[in-house]
GUBA-297926 format. One record per residue: residue number from 1; x, y, z of N, C-alpha, C in turn. Coordinates in pm, whole numbers, plus 32768, in hexadecimal, padded with zeros to 4 digits. Each point is the difference from the previous one (the first is absolute). Example, Ala and Ser with C-alpha at 12.3 -4.5 7.8 and 13.67 -1.06 7.14 Angstrom:
BEGIN
1:8527:7DC7:830C:7FA7:8077:8000:805A:8078:8000
2:7FDD:8069:7FB8:8052:8077:8006:7FB3:806D:8049
//
This chain:
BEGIN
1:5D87:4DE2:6364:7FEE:808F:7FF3:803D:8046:807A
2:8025:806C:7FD8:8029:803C:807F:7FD7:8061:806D
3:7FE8:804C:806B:7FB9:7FFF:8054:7FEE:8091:7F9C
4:807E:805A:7FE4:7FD5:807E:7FC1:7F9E:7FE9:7F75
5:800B:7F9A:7F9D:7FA9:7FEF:7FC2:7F75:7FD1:8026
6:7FFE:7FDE:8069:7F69:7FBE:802A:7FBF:8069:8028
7:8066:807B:8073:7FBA:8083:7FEE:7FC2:802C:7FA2
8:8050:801A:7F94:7FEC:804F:7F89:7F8C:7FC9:7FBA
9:7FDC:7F79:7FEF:7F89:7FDB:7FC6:7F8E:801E:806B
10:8009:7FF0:806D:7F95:802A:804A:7FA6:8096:7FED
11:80AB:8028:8013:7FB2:80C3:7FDE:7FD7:8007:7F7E
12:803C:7F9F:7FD1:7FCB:8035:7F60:7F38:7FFB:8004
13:8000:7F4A:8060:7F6E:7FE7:7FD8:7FB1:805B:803E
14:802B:801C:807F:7FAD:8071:8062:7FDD:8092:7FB1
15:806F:8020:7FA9:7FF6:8076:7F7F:7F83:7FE9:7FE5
16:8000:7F93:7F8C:7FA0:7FC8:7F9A:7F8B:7FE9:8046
17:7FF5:7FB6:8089:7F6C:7FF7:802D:7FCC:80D2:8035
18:804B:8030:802A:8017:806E:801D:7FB8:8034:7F9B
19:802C:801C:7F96:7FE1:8066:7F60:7F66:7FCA:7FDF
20:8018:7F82:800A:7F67:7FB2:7FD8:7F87:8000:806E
21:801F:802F:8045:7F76:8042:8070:8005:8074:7FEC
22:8082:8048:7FCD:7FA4:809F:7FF3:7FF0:8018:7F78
23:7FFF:7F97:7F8E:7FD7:800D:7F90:7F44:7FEB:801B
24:8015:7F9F:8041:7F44:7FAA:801B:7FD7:809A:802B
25:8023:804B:8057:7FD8:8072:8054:7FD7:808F:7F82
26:8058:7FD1:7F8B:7FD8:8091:7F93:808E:8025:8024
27:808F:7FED:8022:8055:8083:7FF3:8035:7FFC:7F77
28:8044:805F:8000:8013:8026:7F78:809B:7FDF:7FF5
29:8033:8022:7F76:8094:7F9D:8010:806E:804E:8046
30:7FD7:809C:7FFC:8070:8047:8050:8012:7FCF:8089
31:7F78:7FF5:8042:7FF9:7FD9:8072:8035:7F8A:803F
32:800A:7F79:7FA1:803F:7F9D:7FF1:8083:7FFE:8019
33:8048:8045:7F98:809E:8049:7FE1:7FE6:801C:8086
34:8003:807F:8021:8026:805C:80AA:800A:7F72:8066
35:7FA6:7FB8:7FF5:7FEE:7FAB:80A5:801B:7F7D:7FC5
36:804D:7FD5:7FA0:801E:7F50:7FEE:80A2:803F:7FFC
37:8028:7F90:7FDF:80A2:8003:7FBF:8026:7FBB:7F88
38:7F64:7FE0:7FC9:801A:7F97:7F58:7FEB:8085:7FAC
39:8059:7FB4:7F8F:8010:806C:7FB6:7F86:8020:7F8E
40:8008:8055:7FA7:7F6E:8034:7FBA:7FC0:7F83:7FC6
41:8072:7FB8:7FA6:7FCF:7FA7:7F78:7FD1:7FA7:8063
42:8014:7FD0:808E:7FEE:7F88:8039:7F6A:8039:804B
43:7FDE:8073:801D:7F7A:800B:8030:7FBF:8029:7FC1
44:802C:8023:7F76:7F95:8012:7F84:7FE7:7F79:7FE2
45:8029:7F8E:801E:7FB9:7F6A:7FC5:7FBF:7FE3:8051
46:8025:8037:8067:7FB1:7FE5:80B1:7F74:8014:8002
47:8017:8087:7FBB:7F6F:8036:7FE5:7F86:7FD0:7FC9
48:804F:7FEF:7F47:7FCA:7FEC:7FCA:7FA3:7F4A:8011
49:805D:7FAD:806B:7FD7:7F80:8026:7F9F:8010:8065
50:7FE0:8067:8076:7FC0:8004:8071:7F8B:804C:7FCD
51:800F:8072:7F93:7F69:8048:8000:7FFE:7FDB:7F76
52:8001:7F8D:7FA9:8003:7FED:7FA2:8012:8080:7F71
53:8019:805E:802C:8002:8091:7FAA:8076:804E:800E
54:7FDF:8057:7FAA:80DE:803F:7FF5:7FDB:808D:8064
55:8045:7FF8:8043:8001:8072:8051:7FF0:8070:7FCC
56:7FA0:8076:805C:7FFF:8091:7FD3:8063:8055:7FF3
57:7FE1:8061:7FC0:8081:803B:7FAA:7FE5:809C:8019
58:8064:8050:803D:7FF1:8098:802E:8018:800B:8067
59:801C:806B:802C:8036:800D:807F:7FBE:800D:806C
60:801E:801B:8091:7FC1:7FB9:8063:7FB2:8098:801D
61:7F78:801D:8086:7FF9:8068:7FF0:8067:8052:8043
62:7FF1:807A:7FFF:8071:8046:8028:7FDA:8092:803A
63:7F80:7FF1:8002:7FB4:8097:807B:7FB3:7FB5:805C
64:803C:805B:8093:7FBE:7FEF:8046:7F4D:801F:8011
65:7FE8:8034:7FA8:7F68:8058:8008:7F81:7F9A:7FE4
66:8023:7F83:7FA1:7FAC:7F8D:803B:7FCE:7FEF:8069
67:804B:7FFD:8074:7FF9:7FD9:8078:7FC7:803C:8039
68:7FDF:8079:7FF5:7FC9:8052:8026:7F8C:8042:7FF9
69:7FB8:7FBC:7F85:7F71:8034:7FAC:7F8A:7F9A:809C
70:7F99:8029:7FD5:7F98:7FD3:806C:8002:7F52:801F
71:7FC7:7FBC:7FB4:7FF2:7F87:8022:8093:7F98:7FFF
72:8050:8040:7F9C:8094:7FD7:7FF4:803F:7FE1:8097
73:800A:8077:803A:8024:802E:8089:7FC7:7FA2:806E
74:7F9A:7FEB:7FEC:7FB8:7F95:804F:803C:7F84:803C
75:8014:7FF4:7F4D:8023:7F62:8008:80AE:8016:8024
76:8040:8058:7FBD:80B0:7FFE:8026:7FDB:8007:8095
77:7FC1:805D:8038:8029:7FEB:8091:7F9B:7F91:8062
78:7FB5:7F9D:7FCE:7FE9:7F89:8036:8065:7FD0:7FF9
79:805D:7FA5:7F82:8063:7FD9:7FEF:807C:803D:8068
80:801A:8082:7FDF:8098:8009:8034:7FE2:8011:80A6
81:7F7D:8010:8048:7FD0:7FDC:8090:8030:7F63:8008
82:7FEE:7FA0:7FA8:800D:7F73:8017:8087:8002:8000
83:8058:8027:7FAA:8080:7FF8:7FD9:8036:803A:8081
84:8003:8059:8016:8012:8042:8078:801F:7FAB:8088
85:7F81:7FCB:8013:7FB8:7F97:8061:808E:7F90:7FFE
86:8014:7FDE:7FA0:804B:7F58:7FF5:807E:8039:7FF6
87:804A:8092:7FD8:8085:8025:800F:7FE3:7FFB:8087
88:7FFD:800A:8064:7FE5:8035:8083:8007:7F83:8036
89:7FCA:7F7A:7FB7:7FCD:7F81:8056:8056:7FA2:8005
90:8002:8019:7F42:804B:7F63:800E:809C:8046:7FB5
91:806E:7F66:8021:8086:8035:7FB6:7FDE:7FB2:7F93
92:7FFB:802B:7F78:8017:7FB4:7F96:806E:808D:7FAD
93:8010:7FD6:7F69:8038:803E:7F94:7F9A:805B:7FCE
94:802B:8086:7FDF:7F6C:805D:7FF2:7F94:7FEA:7F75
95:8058:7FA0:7FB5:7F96:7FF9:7F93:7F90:7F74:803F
96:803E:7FBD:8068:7FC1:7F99:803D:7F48:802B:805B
97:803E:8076:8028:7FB7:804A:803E:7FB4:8046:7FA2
98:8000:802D:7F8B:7FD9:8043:7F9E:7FAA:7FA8:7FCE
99:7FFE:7F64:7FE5:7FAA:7FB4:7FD2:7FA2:7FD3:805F
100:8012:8003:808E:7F9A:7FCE:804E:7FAF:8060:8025
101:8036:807B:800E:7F9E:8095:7FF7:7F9F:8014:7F85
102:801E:7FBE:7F8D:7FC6:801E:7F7D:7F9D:7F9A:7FF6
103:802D:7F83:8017:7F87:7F96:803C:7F9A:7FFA:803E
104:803B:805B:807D:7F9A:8005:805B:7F98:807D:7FCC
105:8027:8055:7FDA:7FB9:80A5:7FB9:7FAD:7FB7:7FBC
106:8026:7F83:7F98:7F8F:7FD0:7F9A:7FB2:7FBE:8048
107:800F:7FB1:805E:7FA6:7FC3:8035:7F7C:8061:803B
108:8045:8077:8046:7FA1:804A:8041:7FB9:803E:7FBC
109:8012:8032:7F53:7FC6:8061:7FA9:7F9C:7F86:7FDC
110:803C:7F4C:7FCB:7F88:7FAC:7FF5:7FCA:800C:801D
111:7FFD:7FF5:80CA:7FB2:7FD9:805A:7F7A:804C:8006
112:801F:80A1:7FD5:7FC5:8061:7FF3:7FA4:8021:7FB5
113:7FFE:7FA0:7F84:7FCD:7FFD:7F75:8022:807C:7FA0
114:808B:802F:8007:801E:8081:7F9A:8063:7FE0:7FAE
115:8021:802B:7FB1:8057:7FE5:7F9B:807D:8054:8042
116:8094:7FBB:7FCD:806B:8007:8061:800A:806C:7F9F
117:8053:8052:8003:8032:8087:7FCE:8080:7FFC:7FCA
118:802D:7FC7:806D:80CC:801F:804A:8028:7F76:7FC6
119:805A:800A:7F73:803A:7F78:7FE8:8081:7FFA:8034
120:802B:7FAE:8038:808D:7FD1:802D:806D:8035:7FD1
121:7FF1:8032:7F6C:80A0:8056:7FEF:7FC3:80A0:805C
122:7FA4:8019:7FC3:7FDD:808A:8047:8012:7FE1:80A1
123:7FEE:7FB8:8047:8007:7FC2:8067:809A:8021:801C
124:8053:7FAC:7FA6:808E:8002:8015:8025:806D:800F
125:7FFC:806A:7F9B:7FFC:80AE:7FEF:7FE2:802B:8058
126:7F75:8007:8058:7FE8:8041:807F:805E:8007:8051
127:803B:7F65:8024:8044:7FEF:807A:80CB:804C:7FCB
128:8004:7FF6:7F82:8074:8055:7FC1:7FF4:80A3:804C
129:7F6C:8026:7F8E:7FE2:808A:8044:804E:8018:8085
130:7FBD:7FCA:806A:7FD3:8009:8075:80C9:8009:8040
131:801C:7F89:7FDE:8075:7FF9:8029:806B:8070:7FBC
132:7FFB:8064:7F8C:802F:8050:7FC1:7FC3:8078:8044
133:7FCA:7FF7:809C:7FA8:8087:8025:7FCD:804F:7F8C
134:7FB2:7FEF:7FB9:7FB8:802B:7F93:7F79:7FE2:8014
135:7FC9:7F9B:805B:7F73:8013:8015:8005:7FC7:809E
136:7FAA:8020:8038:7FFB:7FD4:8091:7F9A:7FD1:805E
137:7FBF:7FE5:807C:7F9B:800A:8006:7FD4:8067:807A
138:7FA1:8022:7FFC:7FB6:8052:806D:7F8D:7FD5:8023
139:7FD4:8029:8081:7F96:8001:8060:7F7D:8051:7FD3
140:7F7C:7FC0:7FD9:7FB1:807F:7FEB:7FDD:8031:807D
141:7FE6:8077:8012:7FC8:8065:8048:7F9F:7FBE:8061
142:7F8E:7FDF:7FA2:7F7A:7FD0:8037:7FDC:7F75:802A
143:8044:7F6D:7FC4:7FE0:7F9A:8000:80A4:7FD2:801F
144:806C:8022:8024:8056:7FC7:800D:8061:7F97:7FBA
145:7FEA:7FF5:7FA6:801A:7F9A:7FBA:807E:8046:7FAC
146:8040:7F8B:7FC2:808A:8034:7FAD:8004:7FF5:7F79
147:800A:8073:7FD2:7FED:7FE3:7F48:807B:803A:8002
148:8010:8005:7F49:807B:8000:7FA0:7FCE:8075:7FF2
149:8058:8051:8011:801E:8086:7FF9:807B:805B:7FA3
150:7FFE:8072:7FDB:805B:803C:7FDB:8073:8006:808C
151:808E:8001:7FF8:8060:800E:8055:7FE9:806C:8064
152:7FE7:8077:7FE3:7FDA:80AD:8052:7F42:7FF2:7FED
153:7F99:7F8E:8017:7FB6:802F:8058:8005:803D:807B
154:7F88:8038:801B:7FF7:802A:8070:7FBB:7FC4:8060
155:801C:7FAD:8058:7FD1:7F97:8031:7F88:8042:8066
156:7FE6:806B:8023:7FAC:8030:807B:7F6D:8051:7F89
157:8053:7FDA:7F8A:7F6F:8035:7F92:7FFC:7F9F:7FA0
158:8039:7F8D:8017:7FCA:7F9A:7F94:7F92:7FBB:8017
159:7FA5:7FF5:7F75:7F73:7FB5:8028:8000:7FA7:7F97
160:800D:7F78:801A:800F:7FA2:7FC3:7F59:7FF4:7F93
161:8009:7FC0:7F89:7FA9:7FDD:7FA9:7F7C:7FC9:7FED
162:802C:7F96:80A1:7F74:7FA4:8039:7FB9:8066:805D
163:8051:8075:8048:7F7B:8063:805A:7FF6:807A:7FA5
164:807B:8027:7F5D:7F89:8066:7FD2:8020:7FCA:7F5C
165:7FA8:7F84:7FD5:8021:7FD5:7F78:7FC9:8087:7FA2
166:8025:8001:7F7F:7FE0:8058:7FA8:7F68:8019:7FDA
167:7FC5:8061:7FC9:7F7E:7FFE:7FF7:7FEA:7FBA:7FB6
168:801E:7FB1:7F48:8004:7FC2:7FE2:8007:7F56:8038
169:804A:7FEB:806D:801F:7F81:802A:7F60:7F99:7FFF
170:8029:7F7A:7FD0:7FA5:7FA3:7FE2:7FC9:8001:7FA5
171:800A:805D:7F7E:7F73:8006:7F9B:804E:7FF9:7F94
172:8063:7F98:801C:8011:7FA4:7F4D:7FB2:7F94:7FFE
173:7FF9:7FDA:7F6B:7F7A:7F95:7FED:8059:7FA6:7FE6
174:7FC3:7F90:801D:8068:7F7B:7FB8:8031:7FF3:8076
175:8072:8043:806B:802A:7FE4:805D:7FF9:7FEC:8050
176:803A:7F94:805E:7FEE:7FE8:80C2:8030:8079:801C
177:7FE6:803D:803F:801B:8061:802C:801D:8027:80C2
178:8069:8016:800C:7FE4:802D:80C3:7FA6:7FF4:8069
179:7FB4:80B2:7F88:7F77:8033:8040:7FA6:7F7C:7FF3
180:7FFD:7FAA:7FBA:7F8A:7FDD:7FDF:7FD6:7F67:808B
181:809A:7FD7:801D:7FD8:7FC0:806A:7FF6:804C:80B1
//
């Protein structure tokens, strides 16, 4: 074999193990497409072999205003604080960084006992957002901390969710909820 073909099978497998950790993770197939280099029919079998089921069908979301509702916000900006954290730390490839930020977010929402919110394509989307200056983060006012924000907050009057949650906040039934720990 030759050294350029021995490349080429390599990247191929690094693709395939690649697609198949962020299939295990929930992404969706667009997300697949954008960050592999195998083509559709080959990570639609990918799929359908790793999550035993045919991939979801519709398009990805496409408003920022998710991100932005009370407990949503929470969790995007735990995550994109981590994400943040490891662009800053370590050198990897950004979807590399995108999976160990998303790892680590689940671990901490486990750790926490709440139900995760933020799935990994939305995850993926944030960090799109973010990088499309379309969402950003800011400093609250009172507790310092950095949430996901609209682009033109006002950073010397923003009050983040955890120092003034909604009057409603905590009083769904059925749910882990924030407030409740």
């Amino acid at each position: 074999m030759s050294t350029r073909t021995i490349k080429s099978v390599l990247k191929d497998s690094q693709q395939i193990e690649r697609a198949a950790a962020l299939i295990q993770m929930g992404a969706r197939m667009q997300v697949l497409e954008s960050e592999t280099d195998l083509s559709y029919e080959r990570l639609l079998r990918l799929y359908k072999e790793v999550s035993g089921k045919s991939p979801s069908k519709g398009q990805l979301p496409f408003s920022t205003d998710w991100f932005l509702s009370w407990q949503e916000n929470i969790h995007s900006s735990l995550f994109l604080n981590i994400y943040e954290y490891l662009s800053k730390s370590i050198e990897l490839d950004a979807i590399d960084i995108l999976t160990k930020a998303y790892r680590l977010y689940s671990e901490q929402v486990q750790a926490a006992e709440i139900d995760a919110l933020l799935s990994f394509t939305r995850a993926w989307r944030l960090v799109k957002f973010v990088d499309a200056n379309m969402l950003n983060m800011t400093a609250c006012s009172q507790c310092t901390g950095k949430f996901v924000t609209e682009l033109y907050e006002n950073p010397k009057q923003y009050v983040c969710g955890l120092c003034n949650p909604p009057a409603r906040a905590g009083k769904c039934k059925g749910e882990r909820s924030l407030m409740l720990h």
